[in-house]
KEFI-607005 format. One record per residue (C-alpha): x, y, z; residue in one letter. Coordinates in steps of 0.02 Angstrom, whole numbers, padded with zeros to 5 digits, always signed. Example, Ala and Ser with C-alpha at 12.3 -4.5 7.8 and 13.67 -1.06 7.14 Angstrom:
// KEFI-607005
+00615-00225+00390a+00684-00053+00357s
END
This chain:
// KEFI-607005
+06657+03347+03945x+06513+03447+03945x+06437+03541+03800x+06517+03719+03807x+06695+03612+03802x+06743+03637+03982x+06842+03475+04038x+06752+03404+04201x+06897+03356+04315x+06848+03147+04331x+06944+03009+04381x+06986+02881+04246x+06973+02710+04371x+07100+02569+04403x+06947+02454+04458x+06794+02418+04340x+06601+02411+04395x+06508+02243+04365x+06335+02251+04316x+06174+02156+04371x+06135+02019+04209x+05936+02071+04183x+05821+01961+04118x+05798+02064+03963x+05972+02091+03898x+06165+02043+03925x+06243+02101+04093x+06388+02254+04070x+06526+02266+04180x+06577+02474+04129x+06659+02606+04196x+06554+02748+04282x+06638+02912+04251x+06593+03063+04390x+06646+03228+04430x+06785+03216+04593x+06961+03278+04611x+07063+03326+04503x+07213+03209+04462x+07148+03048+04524x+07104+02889+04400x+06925+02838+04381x+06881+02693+04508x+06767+02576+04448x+06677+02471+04599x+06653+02286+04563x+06474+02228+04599x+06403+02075+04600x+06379+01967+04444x+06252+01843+04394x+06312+01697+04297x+06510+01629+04234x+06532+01522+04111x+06658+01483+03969x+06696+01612+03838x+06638+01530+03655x+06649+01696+03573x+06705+01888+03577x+06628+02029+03508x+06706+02214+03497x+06595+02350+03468x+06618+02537+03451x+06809+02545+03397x+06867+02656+03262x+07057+02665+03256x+07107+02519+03351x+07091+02375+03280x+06979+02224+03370x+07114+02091+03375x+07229+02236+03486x+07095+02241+03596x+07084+02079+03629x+07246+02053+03651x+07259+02199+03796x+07127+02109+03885x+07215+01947+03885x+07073+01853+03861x+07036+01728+03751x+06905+01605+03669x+06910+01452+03789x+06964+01571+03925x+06816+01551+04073x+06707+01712+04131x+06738+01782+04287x+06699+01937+04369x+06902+01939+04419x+06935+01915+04245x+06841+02050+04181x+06905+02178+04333x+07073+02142+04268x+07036+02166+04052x+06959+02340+04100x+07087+02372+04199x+07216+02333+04060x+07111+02430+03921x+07099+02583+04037x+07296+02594+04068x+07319+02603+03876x+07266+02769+03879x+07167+02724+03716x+07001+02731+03781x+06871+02855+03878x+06764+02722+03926x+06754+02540+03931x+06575+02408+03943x+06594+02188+03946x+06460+02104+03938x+06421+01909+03946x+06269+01799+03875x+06239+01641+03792x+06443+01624+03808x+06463+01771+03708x+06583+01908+03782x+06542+02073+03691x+06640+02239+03729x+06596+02394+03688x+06721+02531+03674x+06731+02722+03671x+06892+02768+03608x+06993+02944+03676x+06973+03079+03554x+07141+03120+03444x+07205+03317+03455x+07199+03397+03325x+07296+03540+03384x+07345+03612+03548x+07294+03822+03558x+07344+03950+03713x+07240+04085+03762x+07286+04240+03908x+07468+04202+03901x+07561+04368+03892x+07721+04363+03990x+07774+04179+03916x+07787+04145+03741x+07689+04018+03650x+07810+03906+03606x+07891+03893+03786x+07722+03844+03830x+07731+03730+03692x+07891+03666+03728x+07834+03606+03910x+07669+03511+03893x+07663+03339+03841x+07518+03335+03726x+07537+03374+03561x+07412+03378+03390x+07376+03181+03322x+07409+03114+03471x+07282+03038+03577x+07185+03144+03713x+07167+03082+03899x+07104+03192+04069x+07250+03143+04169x+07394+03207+04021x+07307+03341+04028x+07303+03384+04196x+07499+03350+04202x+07509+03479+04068x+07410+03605+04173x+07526+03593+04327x+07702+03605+04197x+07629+03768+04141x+07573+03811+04329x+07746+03755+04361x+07837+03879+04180x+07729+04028+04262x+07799+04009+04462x+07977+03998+04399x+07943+04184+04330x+07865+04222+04486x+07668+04220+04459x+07604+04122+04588x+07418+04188+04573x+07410+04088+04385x+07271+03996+04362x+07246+03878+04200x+07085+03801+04129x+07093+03690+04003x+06937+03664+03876x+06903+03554+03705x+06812+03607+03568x+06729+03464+03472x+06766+03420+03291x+06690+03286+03181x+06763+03123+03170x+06822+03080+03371x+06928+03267+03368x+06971+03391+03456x+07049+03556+03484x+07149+03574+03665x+07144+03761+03720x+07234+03809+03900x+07143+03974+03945x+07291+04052+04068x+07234+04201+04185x+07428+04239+04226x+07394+04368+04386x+07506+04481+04439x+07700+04439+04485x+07739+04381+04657x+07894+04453+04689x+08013+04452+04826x+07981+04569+04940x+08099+04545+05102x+08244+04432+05137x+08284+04392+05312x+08405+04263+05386x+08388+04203+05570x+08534+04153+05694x+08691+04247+05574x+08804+04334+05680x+08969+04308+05612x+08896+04415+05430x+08748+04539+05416x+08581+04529+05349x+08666+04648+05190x+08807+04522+05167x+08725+04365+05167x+08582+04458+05040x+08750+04492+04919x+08794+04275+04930x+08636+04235+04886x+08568+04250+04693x+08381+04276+04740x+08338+04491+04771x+08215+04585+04846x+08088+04663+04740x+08156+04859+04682x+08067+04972+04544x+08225+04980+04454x+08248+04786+04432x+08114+04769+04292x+08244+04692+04173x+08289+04554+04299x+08190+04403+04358x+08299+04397+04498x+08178+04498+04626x+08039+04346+04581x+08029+04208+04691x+08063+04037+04624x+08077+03862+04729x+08224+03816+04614x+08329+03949+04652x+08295+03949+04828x+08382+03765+04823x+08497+03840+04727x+08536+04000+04882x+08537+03872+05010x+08689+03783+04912x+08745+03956+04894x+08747+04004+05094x+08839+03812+05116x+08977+03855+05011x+09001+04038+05048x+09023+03971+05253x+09136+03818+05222x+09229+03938+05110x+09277+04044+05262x+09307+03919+05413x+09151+03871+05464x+09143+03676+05462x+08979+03642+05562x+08893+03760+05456x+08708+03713+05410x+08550+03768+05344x+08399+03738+05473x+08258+03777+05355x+08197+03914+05227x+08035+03971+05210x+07961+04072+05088x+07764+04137+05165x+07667+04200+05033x+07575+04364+05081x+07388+04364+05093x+07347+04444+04941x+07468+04328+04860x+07565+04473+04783x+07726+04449+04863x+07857+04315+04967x+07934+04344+05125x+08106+04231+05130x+08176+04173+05275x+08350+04072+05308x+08356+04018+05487x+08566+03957+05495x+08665+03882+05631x+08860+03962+05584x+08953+03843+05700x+09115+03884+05767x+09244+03928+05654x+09400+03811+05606x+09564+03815+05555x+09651+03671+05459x+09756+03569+05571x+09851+03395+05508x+09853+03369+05325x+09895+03182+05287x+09861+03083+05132x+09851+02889+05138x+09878+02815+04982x+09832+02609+04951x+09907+02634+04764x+10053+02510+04741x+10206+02627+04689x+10131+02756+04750x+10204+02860+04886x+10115+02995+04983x+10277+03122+05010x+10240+03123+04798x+10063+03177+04855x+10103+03304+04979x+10137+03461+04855x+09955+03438+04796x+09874+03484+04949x+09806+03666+04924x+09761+03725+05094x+09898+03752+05234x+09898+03723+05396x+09841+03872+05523x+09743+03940+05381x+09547+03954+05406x+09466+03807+05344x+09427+03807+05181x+09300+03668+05089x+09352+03756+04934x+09527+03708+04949x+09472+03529+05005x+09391+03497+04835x+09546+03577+04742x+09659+03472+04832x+09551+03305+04808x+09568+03375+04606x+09753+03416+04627x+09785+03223+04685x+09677+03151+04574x+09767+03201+04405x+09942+03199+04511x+09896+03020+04514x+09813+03000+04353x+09973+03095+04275x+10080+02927+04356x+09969+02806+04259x+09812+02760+04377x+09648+02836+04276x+09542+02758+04392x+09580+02861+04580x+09466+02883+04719x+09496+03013+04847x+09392+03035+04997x+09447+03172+05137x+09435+03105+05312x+09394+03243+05420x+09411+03258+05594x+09345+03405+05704x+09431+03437+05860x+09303+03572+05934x+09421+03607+06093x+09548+03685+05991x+09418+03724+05843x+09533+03635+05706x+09488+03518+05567x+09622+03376+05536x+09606+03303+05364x+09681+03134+05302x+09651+03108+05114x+09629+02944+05060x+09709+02867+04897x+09631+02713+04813x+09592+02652+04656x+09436+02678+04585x+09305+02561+04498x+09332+02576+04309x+09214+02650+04199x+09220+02761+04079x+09108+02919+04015x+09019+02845+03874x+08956+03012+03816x+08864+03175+03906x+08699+03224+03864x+08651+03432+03888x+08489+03478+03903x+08378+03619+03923x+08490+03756+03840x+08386+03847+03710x+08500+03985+03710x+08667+03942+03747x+08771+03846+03650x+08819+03655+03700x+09006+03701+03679x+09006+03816+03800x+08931+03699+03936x+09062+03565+03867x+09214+03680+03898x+09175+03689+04070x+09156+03500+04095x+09309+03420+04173x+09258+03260+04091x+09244+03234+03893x+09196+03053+03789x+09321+02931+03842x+09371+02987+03991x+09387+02858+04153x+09258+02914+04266x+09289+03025+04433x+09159+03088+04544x+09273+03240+04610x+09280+03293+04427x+09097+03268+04415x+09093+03379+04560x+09189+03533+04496x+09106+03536+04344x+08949+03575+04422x+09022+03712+04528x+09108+03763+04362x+08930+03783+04261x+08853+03868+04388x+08983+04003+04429x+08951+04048+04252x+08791+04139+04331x+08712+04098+04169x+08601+03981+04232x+08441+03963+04364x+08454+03791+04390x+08608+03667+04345x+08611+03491+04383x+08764+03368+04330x+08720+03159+04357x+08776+03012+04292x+08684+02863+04256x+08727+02683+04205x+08756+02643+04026x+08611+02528+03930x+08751+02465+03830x+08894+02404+03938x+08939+02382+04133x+09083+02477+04120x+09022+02635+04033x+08927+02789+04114x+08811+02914+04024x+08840+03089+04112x+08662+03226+04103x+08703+03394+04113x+08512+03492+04158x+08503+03670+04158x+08393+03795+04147x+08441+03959+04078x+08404+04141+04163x+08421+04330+04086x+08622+04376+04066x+08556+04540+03997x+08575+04696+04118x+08527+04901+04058x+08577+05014+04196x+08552+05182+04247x+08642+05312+04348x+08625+05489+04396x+08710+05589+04544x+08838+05710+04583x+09022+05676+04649x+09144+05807+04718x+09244+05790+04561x+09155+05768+04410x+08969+05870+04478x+08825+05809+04398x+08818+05654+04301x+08706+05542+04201x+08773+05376+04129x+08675+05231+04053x+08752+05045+04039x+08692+04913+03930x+08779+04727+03944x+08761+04550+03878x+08867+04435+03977x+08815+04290+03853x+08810+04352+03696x+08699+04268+03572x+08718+04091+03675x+08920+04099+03667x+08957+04151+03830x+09039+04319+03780x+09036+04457+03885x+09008+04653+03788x+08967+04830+03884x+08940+04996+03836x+08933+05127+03926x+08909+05309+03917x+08931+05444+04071x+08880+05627+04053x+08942+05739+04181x+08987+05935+04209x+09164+05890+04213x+09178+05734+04108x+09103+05632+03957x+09162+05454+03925x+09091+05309+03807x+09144+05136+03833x+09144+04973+03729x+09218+04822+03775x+09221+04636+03743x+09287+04486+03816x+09310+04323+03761x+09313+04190+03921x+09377+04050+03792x+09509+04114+03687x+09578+04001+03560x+09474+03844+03650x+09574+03874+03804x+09541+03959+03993x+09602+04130+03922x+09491+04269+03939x+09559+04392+03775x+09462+04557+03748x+09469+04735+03696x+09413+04905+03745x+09384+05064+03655x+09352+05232+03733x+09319+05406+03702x+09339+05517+03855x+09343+05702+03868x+09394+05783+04024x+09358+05965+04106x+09544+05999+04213x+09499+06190+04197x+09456+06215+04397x+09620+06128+04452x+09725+06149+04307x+09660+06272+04190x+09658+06133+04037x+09533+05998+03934x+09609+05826+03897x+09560+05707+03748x+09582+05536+03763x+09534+05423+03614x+09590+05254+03587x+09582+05068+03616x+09686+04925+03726x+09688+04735+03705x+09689+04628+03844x+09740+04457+03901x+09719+04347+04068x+09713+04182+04141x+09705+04144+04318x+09852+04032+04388x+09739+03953+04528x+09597+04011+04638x+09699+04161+04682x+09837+04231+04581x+09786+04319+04412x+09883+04369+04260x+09844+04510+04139x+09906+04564+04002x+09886+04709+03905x+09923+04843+03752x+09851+05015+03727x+09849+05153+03589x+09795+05322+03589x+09762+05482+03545x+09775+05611+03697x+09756+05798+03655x+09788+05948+03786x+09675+06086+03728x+09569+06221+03775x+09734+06293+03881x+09672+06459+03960x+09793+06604+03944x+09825+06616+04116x+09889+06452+04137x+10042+06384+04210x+10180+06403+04067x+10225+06212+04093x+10061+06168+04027x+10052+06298+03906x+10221+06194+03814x+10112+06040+03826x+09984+06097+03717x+09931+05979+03578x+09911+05796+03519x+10006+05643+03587x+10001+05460+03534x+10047+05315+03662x+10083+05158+03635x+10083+05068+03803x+10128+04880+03862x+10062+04826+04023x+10004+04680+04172x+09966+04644+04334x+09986+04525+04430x+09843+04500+04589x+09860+04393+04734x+09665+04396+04810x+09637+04274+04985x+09474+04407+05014x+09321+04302+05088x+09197+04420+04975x+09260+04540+04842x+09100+04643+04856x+09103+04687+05047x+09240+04585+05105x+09266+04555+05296x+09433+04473+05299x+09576+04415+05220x+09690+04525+05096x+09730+04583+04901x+09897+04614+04827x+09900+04686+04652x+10075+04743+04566x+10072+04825+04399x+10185+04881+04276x+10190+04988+04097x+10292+05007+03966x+10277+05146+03859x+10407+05181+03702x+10346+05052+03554x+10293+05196+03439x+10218+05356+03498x+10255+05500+03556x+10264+05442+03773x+10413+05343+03825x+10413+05284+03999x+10408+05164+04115x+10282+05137+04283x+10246+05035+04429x+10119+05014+04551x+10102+04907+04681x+09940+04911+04826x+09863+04819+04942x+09723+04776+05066x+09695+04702+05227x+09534+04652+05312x+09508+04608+05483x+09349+04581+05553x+09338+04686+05735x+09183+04624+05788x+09042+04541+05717x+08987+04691+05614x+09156+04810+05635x+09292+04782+05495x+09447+04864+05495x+09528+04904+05332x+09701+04939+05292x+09766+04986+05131x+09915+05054+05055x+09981+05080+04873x+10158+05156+04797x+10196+05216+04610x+10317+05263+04530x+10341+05341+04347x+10508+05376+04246x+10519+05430+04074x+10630+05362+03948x+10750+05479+03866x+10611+05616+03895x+10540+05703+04040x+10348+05620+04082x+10195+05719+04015x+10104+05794+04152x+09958+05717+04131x+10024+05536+04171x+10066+05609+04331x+09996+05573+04510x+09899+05668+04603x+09877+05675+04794x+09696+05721+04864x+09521+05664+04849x+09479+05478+04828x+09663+05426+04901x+09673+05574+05018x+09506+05639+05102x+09514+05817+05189x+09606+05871+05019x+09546+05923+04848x+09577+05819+04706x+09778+05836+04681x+09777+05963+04828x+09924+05888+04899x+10005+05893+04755x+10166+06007+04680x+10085+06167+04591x+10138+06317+04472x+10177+06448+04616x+10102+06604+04505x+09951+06512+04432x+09901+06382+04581x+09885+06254+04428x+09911+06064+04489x+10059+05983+04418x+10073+05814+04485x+10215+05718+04524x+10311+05572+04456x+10294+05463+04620x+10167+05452+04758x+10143+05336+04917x+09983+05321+05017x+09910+05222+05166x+09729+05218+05230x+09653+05168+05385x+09471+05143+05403x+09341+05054+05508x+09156+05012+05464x+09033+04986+05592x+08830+04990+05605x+08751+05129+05666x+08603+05067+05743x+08481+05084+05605x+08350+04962+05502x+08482+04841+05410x+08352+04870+05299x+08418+05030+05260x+08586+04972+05231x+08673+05142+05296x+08833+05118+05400x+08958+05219+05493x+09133+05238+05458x+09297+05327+05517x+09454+05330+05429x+09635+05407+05411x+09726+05447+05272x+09906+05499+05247x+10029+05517+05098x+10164+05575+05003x+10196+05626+04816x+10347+05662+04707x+10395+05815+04597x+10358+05833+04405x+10481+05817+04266x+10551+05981+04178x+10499+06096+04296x+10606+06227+04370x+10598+06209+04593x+10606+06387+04577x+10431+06396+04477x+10347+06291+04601x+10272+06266+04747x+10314+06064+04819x+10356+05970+04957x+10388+05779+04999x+10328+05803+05165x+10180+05696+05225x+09999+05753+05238x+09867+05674+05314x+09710+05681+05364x+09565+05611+05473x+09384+05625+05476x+09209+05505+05489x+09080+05461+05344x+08919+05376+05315x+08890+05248+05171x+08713+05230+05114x+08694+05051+05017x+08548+05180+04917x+08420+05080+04774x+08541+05199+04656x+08700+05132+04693x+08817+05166+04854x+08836+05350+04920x+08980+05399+05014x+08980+05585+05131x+09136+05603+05203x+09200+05731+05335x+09382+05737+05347x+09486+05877+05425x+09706+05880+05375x+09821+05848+05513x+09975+05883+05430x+09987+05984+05249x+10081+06121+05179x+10037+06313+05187x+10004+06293+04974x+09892+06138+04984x+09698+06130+04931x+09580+06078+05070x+09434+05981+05064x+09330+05944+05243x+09158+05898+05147x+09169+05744+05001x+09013+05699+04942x+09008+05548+04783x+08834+05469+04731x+08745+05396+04589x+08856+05236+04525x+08762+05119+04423x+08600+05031+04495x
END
């Protein structure tokens, strides 16, 4: 150390130096301590020694708090013992790896061995200075050395390179630390870390090499890591960290053996750090593979009383279907507590796969045996500061007591880190210190920001300006409870949204929630009328595998018609006033989509029914059912298909207008918003009707451009039909059931503000009364 209380980096040896014996005085065997690189240990070089003999007596000098008998004793030598220069290599070597002292002197004369310590200072407290963007007592938290306990160079250089290590996971890779002592009376000091943080390094491209099946955009939406945006200065996402790249690469593996591709693999990623150090250029070089489809599906059971025909209905995946590793691990789970369920707690099941690359199928064979038996002594979580320990534990598929399986081990990692709460999630086991047959799960996380605060601003066709701000929590104070609000200010609309969902309801995988809303809507350009809605809905749904959902749900409230203009249609006129529903509902969802963010292939099913009539003033009943299929053209061309059909019927009453459908805009492009629909013949008011049936046909393809700039080309059709309204003379109105469609082209610009959509679309078939629409324009969703 030198006098303004800089620490010299110095090695602290594993070998001792062995001084010349001078006429004058005892020889000293000490340690020399110089300035060289950082993190080695100081390396004493033995020289030669005049004069051995036998030790008669020992002498300790210099020690303060250790006693002189311990230091004898960590030498292991002894009166009686003889002098060597081997000997003494080997006691300075043994007092140096204590840790106890700073430097170390044995000297021999007149068969007296005298040592002379200098003991390492004690800490009397640890300080940080220049550390801004991480709190003290994370910083705290990480390093080893603490106040009272004994200082040595090489803790804290360990400690320098955890904080080096705190600062790169938040993405400052220019961080330098420089760690100093201030001197204090009595063999004490004060340990300050003077941190120069730097500027962020953040992410500033993301490229992947040899992907041709998906596009640079869709592979960017698998993995969690994002490139660097203005608007992201709430997230940590945009920051590069090594962790998290492990953690994408997993994420690419999974996301391609999800959707067929067996041979899949991961040839390297690179993150180069730009000159100036101020940013990371990512790179994922991939080899896809071919793609497979599941062939044979066998299980081979060697469990006495056992028989694999009772196995069979736990295989998940089908055969013809793309291959699917997902459905490998459920099935390996779905036989494993099939079995467990006939008495064996102890089951091992391996999947034997064989590629046949000619026909590009994947035959599987799963293998039944028993297991060794152990059981889960107990799991240890750590590295949660915020979230709680129950909510890890609720996604573990093993408790305390349990018999041990690896496939459950397995899932429960997937499990935790599908909760996206999480940078970094390891699940291990180790052996027990207690007994053989017991193992000691560790369950290592590291926890990331589940806050989001959102802006938006644009301009859609139907609403005209808007503004709307969203703020969310998707683990609320450590629980892992998911609240929103949101607010949306438009020309045309106004809307405020709470909601709330509980993933765990009642201890068990049922997501409960609620939702209140206030919404206030401008119908005076199509309909010449403001509607009210105020109210709240409670909500219930569990999933009954991978991919069929169940929800269920009940909503109140308050609609009001007002603001009715005086030259409005005299069916909306008698509508006038305040309504209260009380609604039942669900829907059902069958989803086999490969990505539900920019899927490519596969399909979704939802059907959905309401109940209206417990209370209120509404009584009805409705249906919808709609669809989606996705089939992948070309390597960047999709080809969507979707159709959808309602229906409404009231209950001993005719429906209110405004729960009817409306034909045009979003589900009919080349037509105003309910410009296909039936309308009052003297007032050109839109009325609705109380059925409606649509089908859309669209491809997306690239245009040519940057993917950089993430703008592609589409062209779509559109056709469909709508029913009359209730209570409404034929005579009064102007409807037909005929079919209208439309066709037209559009550009979709992946903007930093959220998607925009400009769509061109020109009717092919409509009615002489109907509303057209060539030019849609919709931007500004949340970013």
């Amino acid at each position: 150390m030198t006098g303004s209380g800089r620490i010299r980096a110095v090695v602290l040896g594993s070998a001792a130096i062995i001084g010349l014996v001078s006429a004058s005085g005892p020889a000293f065997a000490q340690s020399s301590l110089g300035t060289v690189t950082v993190g080695s240990r100081p390396v004493a070089q033995p020289m030669p020694v005049s004069g051995e003999g036998t030790i008669q007596s020992m002498d300790v000098q210099g020690s303060q708090r250790v006693e002189a008998d311990t230091i004898k004793a960590y030498m292991g030598l002894k009166e009686g013992d003889r002098y060597s220069p081997d000997a003494v290599d080997k006691a300075i070597k043994a007092l140096f790896a204590t840790g106890l002292f700073a430097d170390v002197a044995i000297g021999f004369q007149n068969d007296r061995m005298i040592v002379k310590v200098t003991e390492n200072p004690i800490i009397n407290r640890v300080a940080f200075e220049g550390n801004k963007r991480v709190e003290e007592k994370t910083l705290q938290a990480e390093v080893q050395l603490k106040a009272r306990q004994v200082y040595t160079r090489s803790k804290v250089q360990d400690d320098v390179k955890r904080i080096l290590d705190v600062y790169r996971r938040s993405g400052r890779f220019a961080v330098t630390v420089e760690p100093k002592v201030i001197q204090l009376e009595q063999n004490r000091l004060d340990l300050v870390f003077e941190v120069n943080e730097g500027p962020s390094t953040y992410v500033r491209r993301i490229d992947f090499v040899g992907n041709k099946r998906y596009s640079d955009s869709a592979l960017r939406e698998v993995v969690s890591t994002r490139e660097e945006r203005w608007y992201r200065f709430f997230s940590s996402s945009d920051t590069y960290d090594p962790d998290r790249t492990t953690y994408d690469r997993e994420l690419l593996r999974r996301f391609y053996l999800r959707n067929g591709y067996s041979d899949f693999r991961i040839v390297s990623s690179v993150a180069e750090l730009t000159p100036d150090r101020a940013g990371f250029f990512m790179t994922f070089t991939v080899e896809e593979g071919e793609r497979y489809k599941f062939g044979d599906l066998k299980v081979d059971v060697k469990i006495p009383d056992v028989k694999p025909e009772d196995l069979m209905p736990s295989i998940k995946a089908v055969s013809g279907d793309w291959y699917n590793a997902d459905l490998v691990e459920n099935t390996v789970q779905a036989i494993t507590d099939r079995v467990g369920a006939l008495g064996y707690a102890f089951v091992d099941v391996r999947p034997r796969v064989k590629r046949d690359k000619a026909n590009k199928i994947v035959d599987i064979v799963f293998d039944v045996q028993e297991g060794p038996k152990v059981f889960v002594e107990r799991i240890d979580i750590a590295g949660n500061m915020r979230t709680l320990d129950r909510v890890i534990r609720r996604e573990m598929q093993l408790v305390e007591g349990d018999a041990f399986n690896s496939a459950k081990l397995r899932r429960s990692r997937e499990k935790l880190r599908n909760l996206g709460f999480f940078e970094k999630v390891d699940v291990t086991n180790v052996p027990s210190e207690t007994s053989p047959d017991r193992t000691v799960v560790q369950v290592d996380v590291r926890e990331k920001s589940t806050g989001e605060l959102s802006f938006g601003v644009g301009w859609s066709s139907s609403d005209g300006a808007l503004f709307d701000v969203t703020l969310r929590e998707r683990n609320l104070l450590g629980r892992g409870q998911d609240i929103r609000l949101k607010t949306t200010i438009a020309q045309r609309k106004s809307e405020i949204d709470l909601s709330f969902t509980e993933p765990y309801f009642l201890d068990r995988p049922l997501a409960a929630g609620f939702d209140l809303f206030a919404r206030d809507r401008d119908y005076q350009k199509t309909s010449s009328y403001n509607l009210k809605d105020t109210g709240g809905s409670l909500r219930l749904g569990f999933n009954y595998d991978e991919n069929w959902r169940q929800t269920f749900r009940y909503t109140l409230s308050q609609s009001e018609v007002s603001n009715v203009a005086s030259t409005a249609s005299t069916f909306i006129k008698q509508r006038e006033g305040e309504y209260l529903l009380s609604m039942f509902g669900q829907t059902l969802s069958y989803d086999r989509r490969d990505n539900v963010i920019e899927p490519t292939e596969g399909y979704v099913v939802k059907l959905s029914t309401d109940v209206a009539g417990a209370g209120g003033d509404e009584k009805f009943v409705r249906g919808m059912i709609d669809g989606a299929h996705y089939t992948p053209l070309t390597d960047d061309t999709v080809l969507m298909v979707q159709g959808s059909f309602g229906a409404i019927q009231g209950i001993g009453q005719d429906v209110m207008f405004i729960r009817n459908y409306q034909l045009g805009g979003e589900n009919l492009r080349g037509f105003r918003t309910g410009g296909g629909s039936a309308r009052d013949k003297s007032t050109s008011d839109v009325l609705g009707g109380t059925w409606i049936g649509t089908v859309t046909a669209e491809v997306r393809f690239p245009l040519g451009l940057p993917e950089e700039l993430g703008i592609s080309g589409k062209t779509f059709t559109d056709a469909g039909m709508v029913g009359k309204p209730d209570g409404v003379n034929a005579s009064a109105m102007n409807y037909s059931s005929s079919i209208r469609a439309s066709a037209g082209v559009g550009i979709v610009w992946k903007s930093p503000m959220g998607p925009v959509s400009i769509d061109l679309a020109y009717p092919l078939m409509k009615e002489d009364f109907d509303k057209e629409e060539i030019f849609r324009f919709n931007f500004g969703t949340q970013f």
